[in-house]
N, C-alpha and C positions, 0 to 999 in steps of 0.2 A: 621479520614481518610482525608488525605489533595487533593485537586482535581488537576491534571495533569497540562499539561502545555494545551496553547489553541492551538488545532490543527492548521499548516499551512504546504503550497505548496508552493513551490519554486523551479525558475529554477538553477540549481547548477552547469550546463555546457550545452553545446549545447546539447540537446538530451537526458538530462537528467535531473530527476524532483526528489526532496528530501519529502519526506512527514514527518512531524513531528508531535510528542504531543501526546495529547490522542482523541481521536476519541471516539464520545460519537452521542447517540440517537439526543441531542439538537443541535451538531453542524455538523452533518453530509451533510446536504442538502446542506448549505454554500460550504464547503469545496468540497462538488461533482460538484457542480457549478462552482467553481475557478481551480479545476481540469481539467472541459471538455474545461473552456474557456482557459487555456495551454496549453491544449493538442492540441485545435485544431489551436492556435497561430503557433504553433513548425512547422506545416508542414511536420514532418520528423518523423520517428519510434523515438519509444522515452523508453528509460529505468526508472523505478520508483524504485526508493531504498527505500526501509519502514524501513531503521537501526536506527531512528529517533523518532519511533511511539512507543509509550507510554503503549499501550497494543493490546489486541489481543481479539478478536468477533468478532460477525456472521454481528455486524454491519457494519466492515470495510470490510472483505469480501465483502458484497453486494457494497458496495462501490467502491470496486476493480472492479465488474463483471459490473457495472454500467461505470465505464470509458471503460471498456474492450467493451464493449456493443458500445457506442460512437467512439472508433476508429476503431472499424471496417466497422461502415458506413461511413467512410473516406476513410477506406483502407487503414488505418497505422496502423504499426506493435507494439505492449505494450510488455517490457518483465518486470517480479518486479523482485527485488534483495533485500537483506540486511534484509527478514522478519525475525520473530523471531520465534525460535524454538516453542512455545504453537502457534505461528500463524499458522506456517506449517503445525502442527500436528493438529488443527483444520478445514484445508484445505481439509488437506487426510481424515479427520474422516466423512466428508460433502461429500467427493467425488467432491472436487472443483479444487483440484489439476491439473487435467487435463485440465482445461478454464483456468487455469490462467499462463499465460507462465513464466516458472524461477521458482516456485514452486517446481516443481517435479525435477529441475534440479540441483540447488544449496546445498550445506547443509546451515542448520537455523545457522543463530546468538542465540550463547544462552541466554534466556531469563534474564532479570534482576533480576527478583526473583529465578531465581536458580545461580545465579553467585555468589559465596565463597568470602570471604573477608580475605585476609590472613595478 
């Protein structure tokens, strides 16, 4: 099994932040750090696309509720976009759906392991 790409964060327009890679127990804490320090650079509501992210757990999750967490003591607005269908669907199965904004409202990008090769 070959290992992902290394997770990063990037601003990819005003107000909008790109998350890439794979997101793992070792590199989490990093990447939550580089996160809050953009997010709270931005001064402005800011949309998070995860169409970039490499896979899907309860680690990145927490990681979402943990910036989610961080801009609300600011009092700016998070919406995610671009998650992946097994992200979604592990959102909804945790009951996380509802804390985390664009979740419940988007449909998933489908996941890469279920995408056909024709």
């Amino acid at each position: 099994m070959t290992a992902g790409a290394a997770p990063s964060i990037r601003l990819r327009s005003e107000g909008t932040l790109a998350v890439s890679g794979e997101v793992t127990a070792d590199n989490v804490v990093a990447l939550r750090q580089e996160g809050e320090r953009q997010l709270a650079a931005s001064g402005c509501d800011v949309e998070i696309t995860l169409a970039g992210v490499e896979n899907a757990h309860s680690i990145l999750l927490s990681l979402l509720l943990c910036w989610q967490r961080a801009a609300k003591v600011r009092e700016q607005k998070l919406i995610y976009s671009g998650m992946s269908e097994r992200l979604s669907s592990l959102s909804a199965l945790s009951g996380l759906s509802q804390h985390l904004p664009g979740f419940h409202q988007a449909p998933p990008v489908p996941s890469k392991e279920h995408t056909l090769a024709l």
